[in-house]
N, C-alpha and C positions, 0 to 999 in steps of 0.2 A: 844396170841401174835404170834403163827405161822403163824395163818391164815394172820396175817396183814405183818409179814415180807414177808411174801411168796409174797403178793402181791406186796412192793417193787421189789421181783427178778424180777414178769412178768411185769416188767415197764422198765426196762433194757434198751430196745432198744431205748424206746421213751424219754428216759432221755438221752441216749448218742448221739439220733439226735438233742436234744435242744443243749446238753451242745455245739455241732457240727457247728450249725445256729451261737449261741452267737461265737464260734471260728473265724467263715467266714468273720463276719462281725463287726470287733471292735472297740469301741467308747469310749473317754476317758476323765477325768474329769466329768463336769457337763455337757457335749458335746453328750449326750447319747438317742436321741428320736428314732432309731429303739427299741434298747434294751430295753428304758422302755415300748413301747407301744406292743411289742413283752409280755413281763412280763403281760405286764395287761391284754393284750386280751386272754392268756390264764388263769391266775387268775378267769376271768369273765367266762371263759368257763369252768372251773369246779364248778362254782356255788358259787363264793367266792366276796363276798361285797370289791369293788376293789377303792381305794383311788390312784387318780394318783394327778402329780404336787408337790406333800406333801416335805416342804421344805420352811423355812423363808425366805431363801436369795437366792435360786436358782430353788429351785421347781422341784427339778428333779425326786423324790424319790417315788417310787411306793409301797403300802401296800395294801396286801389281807389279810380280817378279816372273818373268820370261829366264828361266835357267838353259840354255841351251844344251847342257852337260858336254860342251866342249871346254875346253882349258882358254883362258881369254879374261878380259877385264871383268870388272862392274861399273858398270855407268849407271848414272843416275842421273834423271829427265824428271822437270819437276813442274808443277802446274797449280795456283793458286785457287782458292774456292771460294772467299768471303765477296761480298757488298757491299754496299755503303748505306748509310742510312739518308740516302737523296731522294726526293720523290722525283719520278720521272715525269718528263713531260710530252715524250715521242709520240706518233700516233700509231705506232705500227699494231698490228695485229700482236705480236707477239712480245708486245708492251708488259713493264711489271704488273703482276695481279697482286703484289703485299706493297700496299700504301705505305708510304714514307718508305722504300727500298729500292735501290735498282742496280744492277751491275754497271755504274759508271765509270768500269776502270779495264773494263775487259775483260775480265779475269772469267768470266763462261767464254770467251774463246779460246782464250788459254787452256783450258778444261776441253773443249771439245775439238781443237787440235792434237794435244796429246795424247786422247782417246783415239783419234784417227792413227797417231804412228805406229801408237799400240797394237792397233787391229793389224798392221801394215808390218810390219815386225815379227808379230806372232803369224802371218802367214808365210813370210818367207824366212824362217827363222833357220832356214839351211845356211843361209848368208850371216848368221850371226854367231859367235863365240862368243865365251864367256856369258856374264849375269847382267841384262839388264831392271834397272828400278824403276816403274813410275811412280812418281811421287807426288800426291794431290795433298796440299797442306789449307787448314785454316787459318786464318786471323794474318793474315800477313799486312792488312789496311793498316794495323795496331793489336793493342797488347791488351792486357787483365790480369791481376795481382793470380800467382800461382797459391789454389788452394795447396798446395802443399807447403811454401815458404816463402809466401808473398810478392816474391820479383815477379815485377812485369815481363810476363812471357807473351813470346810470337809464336806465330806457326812456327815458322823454320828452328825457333830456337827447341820448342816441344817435339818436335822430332829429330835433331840431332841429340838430344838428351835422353830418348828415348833407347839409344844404341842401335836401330833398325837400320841404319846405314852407315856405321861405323866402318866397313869393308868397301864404302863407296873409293872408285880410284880416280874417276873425275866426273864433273856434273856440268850441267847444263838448263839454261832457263831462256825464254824469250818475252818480250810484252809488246804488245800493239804500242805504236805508236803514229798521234793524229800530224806530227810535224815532217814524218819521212813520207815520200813518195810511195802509191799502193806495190806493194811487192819487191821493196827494196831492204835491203837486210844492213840494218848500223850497228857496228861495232865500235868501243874503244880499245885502245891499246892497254890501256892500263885503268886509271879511275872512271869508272863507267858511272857510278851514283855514288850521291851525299850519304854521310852519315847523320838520319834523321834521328833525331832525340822527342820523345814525348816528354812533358814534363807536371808535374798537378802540383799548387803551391796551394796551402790553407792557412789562413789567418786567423790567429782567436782574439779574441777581443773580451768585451763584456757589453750585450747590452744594453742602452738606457734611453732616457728621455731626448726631443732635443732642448729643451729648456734647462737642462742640467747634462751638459755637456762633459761635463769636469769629473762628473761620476760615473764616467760611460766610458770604454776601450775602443774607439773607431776602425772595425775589422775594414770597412771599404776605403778609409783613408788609406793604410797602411795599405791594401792591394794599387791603390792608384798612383803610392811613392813608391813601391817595388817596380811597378810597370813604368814610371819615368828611369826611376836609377838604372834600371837592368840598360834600357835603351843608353841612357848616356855612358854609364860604361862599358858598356857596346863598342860605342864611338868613337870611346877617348884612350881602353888601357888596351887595344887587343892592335894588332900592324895590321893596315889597312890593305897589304897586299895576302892577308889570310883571306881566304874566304870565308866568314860567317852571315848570314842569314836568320834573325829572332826573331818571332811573331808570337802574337798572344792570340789565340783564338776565345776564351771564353773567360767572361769575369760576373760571378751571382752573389751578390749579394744581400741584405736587407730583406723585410717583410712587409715594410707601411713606410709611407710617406714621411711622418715625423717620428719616426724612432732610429737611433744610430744601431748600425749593422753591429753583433756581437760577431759574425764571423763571416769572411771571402772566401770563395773560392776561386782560384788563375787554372788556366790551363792554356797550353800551345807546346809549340817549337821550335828548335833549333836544326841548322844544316849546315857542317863543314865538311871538309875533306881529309880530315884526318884524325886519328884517335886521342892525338895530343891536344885536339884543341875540343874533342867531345870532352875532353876531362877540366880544361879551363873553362869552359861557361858552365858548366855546372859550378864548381868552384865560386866562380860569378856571380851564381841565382841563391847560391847558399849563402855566401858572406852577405849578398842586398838583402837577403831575406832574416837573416838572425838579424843585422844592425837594423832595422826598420822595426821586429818585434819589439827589441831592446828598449829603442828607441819612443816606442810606446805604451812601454809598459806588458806588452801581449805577447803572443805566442807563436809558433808556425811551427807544420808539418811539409815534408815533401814526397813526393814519389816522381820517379823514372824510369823509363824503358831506353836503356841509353844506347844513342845509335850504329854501327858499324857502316864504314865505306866499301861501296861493294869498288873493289879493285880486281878486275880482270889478270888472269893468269896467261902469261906470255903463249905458250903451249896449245892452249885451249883458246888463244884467240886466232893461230893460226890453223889451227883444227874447222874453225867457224869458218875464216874466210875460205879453204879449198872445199868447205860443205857447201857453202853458199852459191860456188863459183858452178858446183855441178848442179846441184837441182834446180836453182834459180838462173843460173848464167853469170859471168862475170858483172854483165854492165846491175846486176843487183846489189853490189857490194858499197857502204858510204862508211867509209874510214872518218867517226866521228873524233874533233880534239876535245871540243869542250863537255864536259859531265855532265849531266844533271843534277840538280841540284834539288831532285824529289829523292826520296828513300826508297829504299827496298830491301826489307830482311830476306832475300837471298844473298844479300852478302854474309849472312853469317854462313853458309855452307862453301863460297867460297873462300871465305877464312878459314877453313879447315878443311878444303878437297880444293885440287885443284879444279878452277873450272871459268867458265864464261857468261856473259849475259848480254843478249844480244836483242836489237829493237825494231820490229816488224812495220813497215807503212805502210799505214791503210787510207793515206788523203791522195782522194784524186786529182788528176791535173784539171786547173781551173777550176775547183770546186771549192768554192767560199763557204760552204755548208758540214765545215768539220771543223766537231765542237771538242774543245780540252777534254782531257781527262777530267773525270769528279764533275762537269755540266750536268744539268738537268736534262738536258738534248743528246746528250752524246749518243754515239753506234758507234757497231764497228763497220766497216765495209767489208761483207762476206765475201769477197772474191779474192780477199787476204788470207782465207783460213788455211785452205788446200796448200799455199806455202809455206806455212807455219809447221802445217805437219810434213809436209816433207825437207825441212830444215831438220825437224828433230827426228828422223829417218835417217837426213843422212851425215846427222854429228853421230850417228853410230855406226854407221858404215864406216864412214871415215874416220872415227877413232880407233877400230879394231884394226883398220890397214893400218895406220901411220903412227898412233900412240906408241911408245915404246917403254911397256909396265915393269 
């Protein structure tokens, strides 16, 4: 195993020019054909059987498959693509060049760490049995009604839908994170992230003058009593030892100063820890939202991308900490209790394969100059990458010893 971490270190530079490329130039949603064709032409160029398009309803999602034609598992290692729509404000050289975009969530490290394990993997692929997957997905920030049948789809969800990794027997994901220690590997036991719900609520109305009020349908009243109601029963019908979490991020309505809005639009979300209670706040936004239309005389539409807990598999979390233990060293391991309370559609691939997710630190000691996730400031600290990739190095090594398929 020295020999092959070592070989992560001598890759250093060429991982922190990818991760550099993916920074420059950032693409968001399912919106992403530099980055994936970027993804695949290097996949193909280290000798890796490269599936691009892979995706039911949006086809974005690129996978390089390393067969070793030994008898052994399929793992699957997976790595995010999309941006945000944040303008950045860093000065670095290798600062976003598309205004109003910038990878503030990490997700080009993530891409050019698992490009590293790849290259690292496919050279010592004598050490490997069985089928491993890399898996580079879009839109994992959020979702878009599916041209085929309207649900809000994610990345993860478009490609487990896809069947291209239906044969997965366990998987594996990691993300930078600004609150661990540079080069310290957190794990949970069990609930690792919230289950984040996107939610779009629309008001119809009619509408009219303000001097004639009585003949008009107040679509932005009606958005301003669903956004008190939702919060009081929030507050009042749900046990305060559940954990939920509601915000509204966006409310548009109106076109002029004295005319009443004919229609609102809401948008935000929701974060619990469990599936039973994604299903009661919706329940929640729909009953506030019919008695408020009713109530008005008006209308409403809804949409949701509802969201899954990503809950850690027992298996696959003790798989993580003896990965951890050897290429980083024991004192990297921080056995996390409490969740976060951000999403991440990787949980829907651990709802259906066993697997883990685990959260890389990139804040230095004493350094007051690490900014959250989604800032306008944010970086990652490259001296995190090289671990990252030999994390996912060696959840393969040590899955093909210790797994038992």
């Amino acid at each position: 195993m020295d020999t092959i971490l070592k070989y992560v270190d001598s890759l250093k530079d060429e991982i922190v020019g990818l991760r550099r490329d993916f920074h420059r130039f950032p693409e968001t949603l399912f919106d992403v054909p530099r980055t994936a064709a970027s993804i695949a032409e290097y996949l193909s160029n280290i000798g890796l059987i490269v599936h691009t398009q892979v995706g039911k309803h949006f086809g974005m999602g690129v996978i390089g498959v390393l067969d070793s034609g030994r008898p052994g598992p399929t793992i699957l290692l997976r790595a995010d693509m999309d941006a945000l729509p944040i303008s950045e404000e860093n000065p670095y050289a290798y600062r976003s060049e598309r205004a109003g975009y910038m990878h503030a969530c990490g997700h080009d490290a993530h891409m050019a760490m698992l490009l590293g394990a790849a290259k690292t993997l496919v050279k010592f692929r004598d050490h490997v049995s069985g089928v491993i997957k890399f898996v580079f997905q879009a839109a994992e920030e959020s979702a878009l009604p599916s041209p085929i049948d309207g649900r809000m789809i994610s990345g993860s969800r478009d490609i487990l839908e896809s069947g291209f990794v239906d044969d997965a027997e366990l998987c594996f994901a990691l993300h930078v994170w600004p609150e661990l220690p540079l080069g310290t590997i957190g794990i949970h036991r069990n609930h690792a992230m919230a289950a984040s719900t996107h939610f779009h609520v629309t008001f119809q109305g009619l509408n009219g003058h303000h001097s004639t009020p009585h003949l008009a349908i107040d679509a932005l009243t009606m958005a301003t009593q669903f956004i008190a109601d939702v919060k009081i029963g929030l507050a009042t019908e749900f046990d305060p030892f559940e954990t939920s979490v509601l915000c509204f991020g966006t409310l548009h309505a109106g076109t002029a100063i004295n005319a009443i809005a004919g229609e609102s639009k809401l948008s935000g979300t929701y974060r619990v820890l469990s599936s039973s209670m994604v299903q009661k706040l919706q329940e929640l936004l729909e009953s506030r939202a019919a008695a408020i239309a009713d109530t008005y005389r008006g209308s409403y539409s809804s949409q949701y991308r509802l969201g899954t807990p990503l809950i850690n598999h027992e298996v696959a979390v003790n798989l993580t900490v003896l990965a951890a233990e050897i290429a980083l060293g024991k004192e990297s391991i921080a056995h996390l209790d409490k969740p976060s309370l951000a999403g991440e559609d990787f949980a829907l691939f651990v709802e259906k394969i066993p697997g883990a997710f685990a959260f890389l630190g990139i804040r230095e000691a004493n350094n007051k100059d690490v900014y959250p996730l989604h800032h306008p400031l944010f970086d990652v600290n490259e001296e995190a990458l090289t671990a990252g990739s030999k994390l996912f190095v060696q959840w393969v090594i040590q899955a093909i010893k210790e797994y038992k398929f």
